[in-house]
N, C-alpha and C positions, 0 to 999 in steps of 0.2 A: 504494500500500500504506500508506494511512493507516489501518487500522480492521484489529481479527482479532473473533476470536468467542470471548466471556467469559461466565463464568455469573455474572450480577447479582445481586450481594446487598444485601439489606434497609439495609446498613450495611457502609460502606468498598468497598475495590477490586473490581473483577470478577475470579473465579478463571479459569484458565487448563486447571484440570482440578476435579472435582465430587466430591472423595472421601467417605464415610464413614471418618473417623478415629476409632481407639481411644487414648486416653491414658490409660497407665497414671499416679499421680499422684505412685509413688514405685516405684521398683527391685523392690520384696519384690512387686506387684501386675504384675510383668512375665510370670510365669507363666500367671495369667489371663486376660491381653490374647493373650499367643500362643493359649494352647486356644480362644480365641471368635474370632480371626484365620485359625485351621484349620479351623474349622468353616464361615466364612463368608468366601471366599479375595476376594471383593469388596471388601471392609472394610482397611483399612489399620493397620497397629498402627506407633505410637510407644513405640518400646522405650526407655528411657534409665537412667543410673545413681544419680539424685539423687532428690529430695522429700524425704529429709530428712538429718540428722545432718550438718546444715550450719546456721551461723548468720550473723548479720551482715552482711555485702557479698555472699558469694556465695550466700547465702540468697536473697537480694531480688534478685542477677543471675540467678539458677534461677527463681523465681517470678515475674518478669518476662517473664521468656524463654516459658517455659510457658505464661502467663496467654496473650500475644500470639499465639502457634498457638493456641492456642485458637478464633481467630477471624481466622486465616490468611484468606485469597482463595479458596485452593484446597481448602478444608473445607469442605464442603456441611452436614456434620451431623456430630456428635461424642457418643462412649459415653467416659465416666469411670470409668474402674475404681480403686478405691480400696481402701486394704486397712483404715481407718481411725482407726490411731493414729500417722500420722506428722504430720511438721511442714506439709507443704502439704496443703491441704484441699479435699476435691472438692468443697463449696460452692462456692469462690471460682473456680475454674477454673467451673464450669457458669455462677454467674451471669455470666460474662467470654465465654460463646459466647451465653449466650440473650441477653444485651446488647447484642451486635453479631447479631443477627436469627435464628442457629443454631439447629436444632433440636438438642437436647442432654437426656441424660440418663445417669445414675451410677447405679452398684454399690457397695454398699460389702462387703468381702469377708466380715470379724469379719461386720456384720449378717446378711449375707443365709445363713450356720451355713458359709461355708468354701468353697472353689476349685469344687466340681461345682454345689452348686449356684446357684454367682454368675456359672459360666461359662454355665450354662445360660439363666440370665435376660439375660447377657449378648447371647448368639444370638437372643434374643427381641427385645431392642431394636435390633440391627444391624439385623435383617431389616425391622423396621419401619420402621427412617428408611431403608436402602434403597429401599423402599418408596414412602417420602416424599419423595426427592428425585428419583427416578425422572422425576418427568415434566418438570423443568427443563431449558426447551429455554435455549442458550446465544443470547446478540444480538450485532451488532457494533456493538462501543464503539473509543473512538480510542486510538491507540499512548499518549496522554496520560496512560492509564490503567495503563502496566504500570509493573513497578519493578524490572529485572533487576540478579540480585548478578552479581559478579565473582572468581571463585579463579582460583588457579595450585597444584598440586600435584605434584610429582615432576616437578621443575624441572629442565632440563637447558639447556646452556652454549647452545642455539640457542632457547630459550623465549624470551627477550628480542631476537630476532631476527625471530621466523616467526608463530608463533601467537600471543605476547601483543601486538604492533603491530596486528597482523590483528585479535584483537578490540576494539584502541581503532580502527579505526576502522567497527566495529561501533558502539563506544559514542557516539560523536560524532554517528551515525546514529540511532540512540534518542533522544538530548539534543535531536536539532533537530527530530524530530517529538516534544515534548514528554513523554517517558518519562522515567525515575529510572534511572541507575546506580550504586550501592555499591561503592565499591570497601574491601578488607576488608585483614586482616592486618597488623596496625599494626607488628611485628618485621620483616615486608620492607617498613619503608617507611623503615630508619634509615637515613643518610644522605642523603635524598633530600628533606628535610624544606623545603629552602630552593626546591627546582624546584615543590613541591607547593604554596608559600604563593604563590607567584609568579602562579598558577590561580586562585587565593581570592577573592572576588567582592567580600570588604571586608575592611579590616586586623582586623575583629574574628573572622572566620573562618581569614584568615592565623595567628593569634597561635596561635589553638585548634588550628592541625595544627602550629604547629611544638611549642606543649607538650605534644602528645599524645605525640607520637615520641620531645621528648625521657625525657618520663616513662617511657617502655617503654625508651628506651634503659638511664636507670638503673635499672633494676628488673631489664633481664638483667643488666648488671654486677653488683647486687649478688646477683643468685642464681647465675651463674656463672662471676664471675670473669674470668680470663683468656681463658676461650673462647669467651667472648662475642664476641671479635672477630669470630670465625669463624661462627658460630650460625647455619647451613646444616647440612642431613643428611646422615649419608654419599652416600645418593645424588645427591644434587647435587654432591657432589664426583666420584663416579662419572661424569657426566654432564658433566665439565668446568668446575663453579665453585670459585670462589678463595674465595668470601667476601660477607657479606653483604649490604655496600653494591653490588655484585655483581649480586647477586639481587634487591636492592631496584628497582635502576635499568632492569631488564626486568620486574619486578610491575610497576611505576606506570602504563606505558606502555598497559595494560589499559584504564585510566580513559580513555583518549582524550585530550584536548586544549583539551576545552571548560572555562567555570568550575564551580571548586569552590563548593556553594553554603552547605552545612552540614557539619558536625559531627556525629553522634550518638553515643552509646552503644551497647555490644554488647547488640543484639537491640531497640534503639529503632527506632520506625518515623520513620519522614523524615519534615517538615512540608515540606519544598522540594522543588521540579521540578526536574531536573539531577545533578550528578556531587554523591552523598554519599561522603563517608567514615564509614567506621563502626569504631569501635576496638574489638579482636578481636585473636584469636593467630594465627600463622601455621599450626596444626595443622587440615588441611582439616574432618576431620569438627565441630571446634568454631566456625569460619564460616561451614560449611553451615547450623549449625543457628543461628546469629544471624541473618544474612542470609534466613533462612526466617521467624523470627519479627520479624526488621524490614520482613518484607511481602513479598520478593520471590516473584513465580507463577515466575518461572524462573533459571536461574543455569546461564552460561557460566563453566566448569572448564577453564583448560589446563594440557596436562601433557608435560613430555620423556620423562619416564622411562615414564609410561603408571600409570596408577590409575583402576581402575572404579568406585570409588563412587559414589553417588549419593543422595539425599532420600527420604523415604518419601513425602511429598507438594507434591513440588516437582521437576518434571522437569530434570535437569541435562544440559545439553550439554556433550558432549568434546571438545577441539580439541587436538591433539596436533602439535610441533612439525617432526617430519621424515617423512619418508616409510618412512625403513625403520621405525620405532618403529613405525605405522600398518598397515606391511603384518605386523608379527608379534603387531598388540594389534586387529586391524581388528570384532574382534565389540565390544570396549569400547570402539570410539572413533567421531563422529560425523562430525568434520571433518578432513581432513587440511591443516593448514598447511604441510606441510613442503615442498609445491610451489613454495610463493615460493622455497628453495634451488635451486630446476632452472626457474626463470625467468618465474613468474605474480607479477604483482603483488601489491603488500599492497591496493592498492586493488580486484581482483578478488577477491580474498580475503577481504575485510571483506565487497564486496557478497552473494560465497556464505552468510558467516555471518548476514546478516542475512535472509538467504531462509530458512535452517535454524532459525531464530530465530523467525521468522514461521512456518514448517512447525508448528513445536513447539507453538508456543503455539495453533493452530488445529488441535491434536489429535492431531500426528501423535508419535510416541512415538519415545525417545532410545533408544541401545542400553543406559542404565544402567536405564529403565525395563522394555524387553523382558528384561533379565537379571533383574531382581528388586533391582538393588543398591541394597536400601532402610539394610542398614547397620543400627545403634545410634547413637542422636542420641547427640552426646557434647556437656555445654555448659563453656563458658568458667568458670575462676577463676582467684581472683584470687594465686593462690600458682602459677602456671603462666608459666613463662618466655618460651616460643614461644607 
């Protein structure tokens, strides 16, 4: 199992699935993108809350983030819907798909006299790049070529147990047939920062995880204080955690074992082969959508507590820690880890997920996909503590 089947584009990675994506370019233009997403249920809409009445850092981390989907793996073709007086601009995001090979084309809503009929010209262009990607048969390219992200969300006192070991050694299985892992969440990785540099491939990549963390450390202390010690959700405390060094020390264990090779930014894409880190909040829907625009075609999710979300164009896998959690959440979860408690190893374990892994990425569909759990992209700022 060296190779799956990727649709090859003009420019960058092979996707792992062929969408026609709608992005909307700002919140006010989300009306739109749903009426042309109803009308054409093939089509995928990128819902989100930003383009504009943001400046500065999180201006340029929105318009970064954005520009990069744009020209995701897993985007065949892309319609722009724009309403045209906000601060990001459907030029830039189109020339950012037709640059990376996309067939792409925009609305603007103000031009085109208002929502009927921008939605209707809208339908006109889905169907036609429908149309046009239609006949893209997919080839097999080598595992060298994916770049899977890494979450944990609704975290429970056995996650750092059962499902997040189980997925490193998923990940360690990716890294040696040359694939990318992300691992994300820079809040669950506080105290943990000295085991993480230790992985580092050179003291200049060392240095960079131990500032990143500490920088998140002080940034939650000064936004909150005393509870920052704590900075876990109730339900993780639900679920049996004390606290977030805690929490941190069953996240990491995600990434595998292998080295750390880079650093990047939230929603950078990777120039390295190997275990990245990518700095990010610990709130799943704001990783999902870095982790998406840092390239990943797919992204393993575990969770204790049980959480269905999922990507609008990026299939997420579920791995959930126990069995009972599995048998009362089993239409929103993919993998049951919780066997390793009743006596399968983590090394069986790992090998299931990377069958399920390989299942996924060669077409076959996760349950957040069969549900619809496409969600609203939420993205990262810089005044957000988790």
């Amino acid at each position: 199992m060296n190779t799956f089947s990727g649709y090859l584009r003009k420019k960058g990675a092979p996707g792992v699935r062929n969408h026609v994506a709608i992005l909307p370019t700002v919140s006010c233009a989300n009306g739109v993108a749903m009426a042309i997403a109803g009308k054409v249920p093939e089509a995928v809409p990128l819902y989100h809350s930003v383009g504009c009445g943001r400046a500065g850092e999180d201006h340029e981390i929105h318009r970064n983030t954005l520009t990069n989907l744009c020209s995701h793996p897993n985007v065949g073709a892309l319609l722009i819907v724009s309403l045209g007086c906000e601060v990001l601009k459907a030029d830039e995001l189109e020339a950012a798909a037709l640059d990376a090979g996309r067939p792409a084309r925009k609305i603007v809503i103000q031009k085109e006299g208002g929502s009927v009929k921008s939605t209707a010209k809208g339908v006109a262009f889905v169907r036609e790049m429908l149309n046009e990607i239609d006949s893209t048969e997919p080839a097999q390219v080598p595992f060298s070529e994916l770049t899977v992200g890494l979450e944990c969300g609704g975290s429970d006192a056995f996650s750092g147990v059962t499902a997040n070991p189980a997925v490193g050694r998923m990940a360690d299985q990716m890294v040696d047939l040359g694939a990318s892992v992300i691992l994300t969440e820079t809040t669950e990785m506080i105290g943990t920062s000295h085991i993480l540099a230790k992985r580092a491939k050179n003291p200049e990549v060392a240095e960079r995880i131990k500032s990143l963390v500490s920088r998140q450390w002080e940034k939650c202390e000064r936004i909150l204080g005393p509870v920052s010690k704590v900075l876990i959700s109730p339900g993780n405390m639900d679920g049996g955690m004390t606290n977030i060094r805690e929490k941190a020390l069953g996240c990491i264990v995600k990434a595998g074992t292998r080295d750390i090779v880079e650093v990047v930014s939230y929603g950078q894409q990777p120039t390295e082969k190997g275990v990245v880190i990518m700095d990010g909040p610990g709130y799943d829907t704001d990783s999902l959508t870095g982790m998406a625009a840092a390239g990943a075609q797919v992204i393993v999710f575990t969770t204790g507590r049980g959480n269905p979300i999922g990507f609008p164009i990026v299939p997420v896998i579920k791995v959930i820690s126990t069995t009972q959690a599995f048998q009362r959440l089993e239409d929103d979860i993919d993998v049951n880890a919780g066997v390793i408690l009743e006596g399968h190893s983590l090394e069986d374990v790992g090998a299931g997920l990377v069958q399920k892994l390989s299942d996924t990425i060669n077409g076959g569909l996760t349950k957040a996909e069969i549900n619809h759990q496409n969600g609203i992209m939420c993205l990262y700022t810089q005044h957000s503590a988790f």
